[in-house]
N, C-alpha and C positions, 0 to 999 in steps of 0.2 A: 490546595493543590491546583496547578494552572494545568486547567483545559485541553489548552489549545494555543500551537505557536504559531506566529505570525513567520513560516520557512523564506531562506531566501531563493531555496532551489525547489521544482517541485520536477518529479523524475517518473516517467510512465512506463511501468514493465509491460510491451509490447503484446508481447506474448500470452497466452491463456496460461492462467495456474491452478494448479491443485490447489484447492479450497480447503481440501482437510489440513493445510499448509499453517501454523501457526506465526507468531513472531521469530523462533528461532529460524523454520525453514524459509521465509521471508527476508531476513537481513542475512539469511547464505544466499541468496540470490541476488540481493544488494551489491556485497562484498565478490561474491564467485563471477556472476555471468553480468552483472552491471560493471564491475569494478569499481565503486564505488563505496566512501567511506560511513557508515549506518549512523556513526556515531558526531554528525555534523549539524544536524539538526533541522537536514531537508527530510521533503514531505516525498514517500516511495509508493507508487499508487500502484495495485494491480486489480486486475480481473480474469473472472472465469470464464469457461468456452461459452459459457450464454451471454454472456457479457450483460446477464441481469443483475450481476452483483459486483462489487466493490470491497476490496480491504485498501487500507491506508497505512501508514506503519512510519514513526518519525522516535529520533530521540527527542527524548525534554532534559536534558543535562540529569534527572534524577532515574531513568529508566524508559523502556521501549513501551510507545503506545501504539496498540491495535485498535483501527476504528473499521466498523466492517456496516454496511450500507445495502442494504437489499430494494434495487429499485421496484418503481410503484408499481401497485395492482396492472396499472395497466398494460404492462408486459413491455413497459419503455425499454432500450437498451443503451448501453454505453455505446458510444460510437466510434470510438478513438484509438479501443483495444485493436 
């Protein structure tokens, strides 16, 4: 099973998300409020209002992967959300 693709787009959902938000409510926010197509094979980054954590969300040509990133102890933050 391959890992991890080498995306040629990578796309940052601004915005703070519900976390209880899986792959499905994730690639609706893809397709709804990005307009963008889930099934391309770029990489869909979001984060929470703490912007302590990270989901990721990309196709691999065989299905939708979720990769979710809790940054470190030290209470670092994303900075970009």
């Amino acid at each position: 099973m391959k890992m991890f693709v080498e995306p040629d787009h990578i796309y940052l959902y601004r915005d703070a998300v519900d976390f209880r938000k899986s792959i499905d409510g994730l690639v609706a926010l893809v397709e709804g409020e990005l307009e963008r197509d889930a099934y391309t094979g770029a990489l869909f980054l979001f984060c929470n209002k703490a912007k302590d954590k990270l989901k990721l969300v990309y196709w691999d040509k065989t299905g939708f992967a979720l990769w979710y990133k809790r940054l470190g102890a030290t209470r670092s933050r994303f900075v970009y959300c």
